[in-house]
C-alpha positions as CSV (number, residue, x, y, z in Angstrom):
1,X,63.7,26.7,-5.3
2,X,62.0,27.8,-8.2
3,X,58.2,27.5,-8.2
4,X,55.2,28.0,-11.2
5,X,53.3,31.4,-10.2
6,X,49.9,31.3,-11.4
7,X,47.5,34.3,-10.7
8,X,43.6,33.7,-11.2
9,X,42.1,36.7,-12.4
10,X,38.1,37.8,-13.1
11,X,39.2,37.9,-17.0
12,X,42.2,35.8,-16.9
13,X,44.6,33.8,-15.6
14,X,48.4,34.2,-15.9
15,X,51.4,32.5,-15.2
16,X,55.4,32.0,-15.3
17,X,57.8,30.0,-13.8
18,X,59.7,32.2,-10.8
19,X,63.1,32.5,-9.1
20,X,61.9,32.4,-6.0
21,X,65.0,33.7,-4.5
22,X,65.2,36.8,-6.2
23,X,61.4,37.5,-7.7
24,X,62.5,36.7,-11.2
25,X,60.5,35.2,-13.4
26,X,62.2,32.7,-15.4
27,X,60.4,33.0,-18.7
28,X,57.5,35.5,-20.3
29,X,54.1,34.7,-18.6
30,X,51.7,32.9,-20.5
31,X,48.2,34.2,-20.5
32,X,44.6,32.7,-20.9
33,X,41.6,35.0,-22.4
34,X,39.0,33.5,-19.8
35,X,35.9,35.6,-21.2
36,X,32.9,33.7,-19.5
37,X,32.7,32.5,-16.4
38,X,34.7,29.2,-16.1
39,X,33.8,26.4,-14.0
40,X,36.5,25.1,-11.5
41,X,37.0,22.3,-13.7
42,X,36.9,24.4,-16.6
43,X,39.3,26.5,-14.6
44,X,41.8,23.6,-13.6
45,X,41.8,22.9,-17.7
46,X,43.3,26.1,-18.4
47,X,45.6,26.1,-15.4
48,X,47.0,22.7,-16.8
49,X,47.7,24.6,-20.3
50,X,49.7,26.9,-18.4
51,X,51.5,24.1,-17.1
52,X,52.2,22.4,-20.0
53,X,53.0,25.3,-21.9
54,X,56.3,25.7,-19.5
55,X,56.4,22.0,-19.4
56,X,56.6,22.1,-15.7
57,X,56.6,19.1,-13.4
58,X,57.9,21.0,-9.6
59,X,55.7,23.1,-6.9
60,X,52.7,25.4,-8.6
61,X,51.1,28.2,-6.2
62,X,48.2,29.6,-7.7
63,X,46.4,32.7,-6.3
64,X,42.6,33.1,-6.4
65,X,40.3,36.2,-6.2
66,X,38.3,35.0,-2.9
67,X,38.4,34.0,0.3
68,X,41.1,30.9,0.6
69,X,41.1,28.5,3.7
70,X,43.7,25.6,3.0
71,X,43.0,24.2,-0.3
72,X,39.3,25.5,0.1
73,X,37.7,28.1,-1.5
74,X,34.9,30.1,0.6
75,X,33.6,33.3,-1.5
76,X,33.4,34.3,-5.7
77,X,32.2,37.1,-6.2
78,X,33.9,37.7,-9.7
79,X,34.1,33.9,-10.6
80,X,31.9,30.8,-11.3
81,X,29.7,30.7,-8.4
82,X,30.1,26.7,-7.8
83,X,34.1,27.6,-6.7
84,X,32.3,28.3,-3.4
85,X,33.3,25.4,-1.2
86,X,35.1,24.0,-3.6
87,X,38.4,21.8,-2.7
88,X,40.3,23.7,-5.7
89,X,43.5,22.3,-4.2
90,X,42.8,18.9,-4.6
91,X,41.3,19.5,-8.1
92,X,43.7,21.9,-9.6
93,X,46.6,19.5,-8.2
94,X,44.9,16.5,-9.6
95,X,44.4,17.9,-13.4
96,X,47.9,19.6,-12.9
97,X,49.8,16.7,-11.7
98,X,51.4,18.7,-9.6
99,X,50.7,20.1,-6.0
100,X,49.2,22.9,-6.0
101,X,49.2,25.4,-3.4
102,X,46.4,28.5,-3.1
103,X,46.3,31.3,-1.6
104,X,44.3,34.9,-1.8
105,X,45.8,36.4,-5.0
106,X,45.9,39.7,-3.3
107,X,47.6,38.4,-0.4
108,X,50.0,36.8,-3.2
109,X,50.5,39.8,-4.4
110,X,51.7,41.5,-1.0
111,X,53.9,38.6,-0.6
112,X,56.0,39.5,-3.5
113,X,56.0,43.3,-3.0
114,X,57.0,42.6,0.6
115,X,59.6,40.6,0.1
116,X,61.0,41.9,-3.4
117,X,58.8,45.2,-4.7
118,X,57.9,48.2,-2.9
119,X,57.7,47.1,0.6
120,X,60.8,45.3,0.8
121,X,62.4,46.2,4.6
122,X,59.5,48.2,5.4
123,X,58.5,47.2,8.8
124,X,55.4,49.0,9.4
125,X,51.6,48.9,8.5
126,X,51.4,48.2,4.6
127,X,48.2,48.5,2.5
128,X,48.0,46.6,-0.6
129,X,45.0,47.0,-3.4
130,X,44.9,45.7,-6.1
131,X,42.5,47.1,-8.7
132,X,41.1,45.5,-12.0
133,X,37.6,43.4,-12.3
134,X,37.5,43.8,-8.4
135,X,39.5,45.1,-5.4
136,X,41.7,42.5,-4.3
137,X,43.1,43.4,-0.6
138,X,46.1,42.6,1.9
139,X,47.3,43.8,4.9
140,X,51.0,43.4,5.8
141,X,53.1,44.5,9.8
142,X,56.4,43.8,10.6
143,X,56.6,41.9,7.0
144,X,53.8,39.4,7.5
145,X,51.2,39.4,5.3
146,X,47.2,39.0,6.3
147,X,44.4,38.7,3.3
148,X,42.0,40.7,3.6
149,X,38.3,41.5,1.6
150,X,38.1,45.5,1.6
151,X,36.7,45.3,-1.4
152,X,33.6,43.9,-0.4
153,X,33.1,46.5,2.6
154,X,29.6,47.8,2.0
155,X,29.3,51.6,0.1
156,X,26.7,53.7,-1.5
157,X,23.4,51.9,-0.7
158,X,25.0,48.4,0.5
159,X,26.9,47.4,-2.3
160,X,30.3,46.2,-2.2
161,X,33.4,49.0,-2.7
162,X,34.5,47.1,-5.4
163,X,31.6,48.0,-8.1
164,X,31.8,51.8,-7.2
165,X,36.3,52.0,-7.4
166,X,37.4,48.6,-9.6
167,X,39.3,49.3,-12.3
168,X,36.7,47.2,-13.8
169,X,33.9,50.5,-13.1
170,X,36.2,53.1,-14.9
171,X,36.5,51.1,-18.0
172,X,32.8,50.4,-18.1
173,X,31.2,54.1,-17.0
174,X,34.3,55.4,-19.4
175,X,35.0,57.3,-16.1
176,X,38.4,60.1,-16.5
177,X,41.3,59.5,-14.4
178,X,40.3,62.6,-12.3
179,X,36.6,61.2,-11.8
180,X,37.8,57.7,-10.5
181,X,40.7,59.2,-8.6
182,X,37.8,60.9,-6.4
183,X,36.2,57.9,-5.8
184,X,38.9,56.3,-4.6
185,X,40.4,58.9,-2.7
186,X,37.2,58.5,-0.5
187,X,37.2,54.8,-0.5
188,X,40.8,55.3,0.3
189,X,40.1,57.6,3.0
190,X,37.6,55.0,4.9
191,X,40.4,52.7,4.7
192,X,42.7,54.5,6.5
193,X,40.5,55.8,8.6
194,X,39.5,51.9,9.6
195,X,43.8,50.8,9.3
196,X,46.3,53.4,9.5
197,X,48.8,52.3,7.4
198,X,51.7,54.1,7.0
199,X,52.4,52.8,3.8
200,X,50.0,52.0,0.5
201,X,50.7,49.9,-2.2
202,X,48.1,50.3,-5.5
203,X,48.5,46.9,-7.7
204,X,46.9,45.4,-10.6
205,X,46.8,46.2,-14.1
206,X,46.2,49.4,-13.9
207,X,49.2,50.4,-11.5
208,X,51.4,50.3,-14.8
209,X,49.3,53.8,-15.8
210,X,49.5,55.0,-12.4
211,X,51.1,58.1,-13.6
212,X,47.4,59.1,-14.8
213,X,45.2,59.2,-11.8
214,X,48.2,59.5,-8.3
215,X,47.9,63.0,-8.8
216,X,44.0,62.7,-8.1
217,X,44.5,60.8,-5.1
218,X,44.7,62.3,-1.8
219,X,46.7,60.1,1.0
220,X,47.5,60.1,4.4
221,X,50.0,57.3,3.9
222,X,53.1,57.6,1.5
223,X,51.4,55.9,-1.8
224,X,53.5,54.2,-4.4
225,X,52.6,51.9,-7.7
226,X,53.4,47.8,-6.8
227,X,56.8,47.3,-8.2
228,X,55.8,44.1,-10.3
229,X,52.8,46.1,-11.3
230,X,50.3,43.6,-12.7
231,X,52.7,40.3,-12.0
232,X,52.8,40.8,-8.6
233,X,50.4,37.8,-8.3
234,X,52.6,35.7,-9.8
235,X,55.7,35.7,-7.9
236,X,53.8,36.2,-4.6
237,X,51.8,33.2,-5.9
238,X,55.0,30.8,-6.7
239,X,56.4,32.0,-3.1
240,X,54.1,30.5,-1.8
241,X,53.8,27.7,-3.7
242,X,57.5,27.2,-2.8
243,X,57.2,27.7,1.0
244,X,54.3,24.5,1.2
245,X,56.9,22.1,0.2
């Protein structure tokens, strides 16, 4: 079955329509600039642009940067703050008109690379990260995949991981590769400390220039770039959109 992937990111959203047999996506993802703070129905507008841009009319998963319980969001801590409790199921599938399913986009994310990326047939603990205006986070045994919120674990004074290592930080504080790569190293090391995974998986945006700051990281685990780099949320996203039907 092939499904719409749409990933909901803190300064866009993205989306494609997706084999979701073999990971492929089916046409060139369509992205929305989304450079304030949109409100969810602000938000289910540009998701419906995305849909008519494909012209699509079958299953849509979307994948959201927050804590997802069914078709309710619980935490935005990179988004509008009224998503918080907000039935974005119902109201993305109403505006859509088509079901929608949601998810954690960095649990969307581990989907795909579990399945199709770099964890396929790997059986053991798995890290995922993904790294751009937050930390987005997924844990993944024996191929099932758990969300997770590492991001927000509290660092230096109480604040969340996120504003110290997000991709996000580097651009802003015009960090070099070797600078950020120490902070994450330690972050990194807390992590495993905490997990033990035998296997991490660095998403997002930046993973495509991951070339410039692996050799500043220091691992216990085997480390490797997501395979779909930054459209990992996508296909993980129309998975799952796929499986609610």
């Amino acid at each position: 079955m092939n499904a719409l992937g749409i990933d909901i990111g803190g300064s866009a959203l993205k989306g494609a329509p997706v084999d979701t047999k073999t990971g492929r996506l089916l046409a060139e993802r369509h992205r929305i600039a989304t450079p304030a703070n949109l409100t969810p129905t602000q938000m289910a507008r540009a998701l419906r642009q995305i849909v008519e841009h494909f012209d699509w009319s079958g299953p849509i998963g979307v994948g959201f940067p927050g804590v997802v319980q069914g078709p309710l969001i619980r935490t935005s801590a990179n988004l509008h703050p009224r998503f918080i409790g907000c039935d974005a199921g119902k109201l993305f599938s109403r505006v859509a008109g088509c079901p929608v399913a949601l998810t954690n986009d960095a649990a969307a994310a581990a989907l795909a690379e579990m399945r199709f990326g770099a964890g396929r047939g790997f059986a053991g603990k798995t890290l995922l990260l993904t790294l751009g205006t937050g930390v987005g986070s997924a844990l993944a045994y024996q191929g099932v995949v758990m969300p997770a919120e590492l991001g927000h674990l509290p660092w230096k004074g109480g604040r969340s991981a996120e504003k110290h290592v997000a991709a996000s930080v580097r651009e802003k504080k015009d960090l070099s590769w070797a600078k950020w790569g120490g902070r994450l190293t330690k972050y990194l090391a807390v992590l495993e400390t905490m997990f033990w995974p035998e296997l991490i998986i660095i998403g997002g945006g930046i993973s495509a220039k991951h070339a410039k700051f692996f050799p500043h990281l220091r691992t216990r685990a085997k480390l490797v770039p997501a395979q779909f780099f930054n459209e990992a949320g996508i296909v993980g996203a129309a998975l799952h959109g796929a499986a609610q039907r």
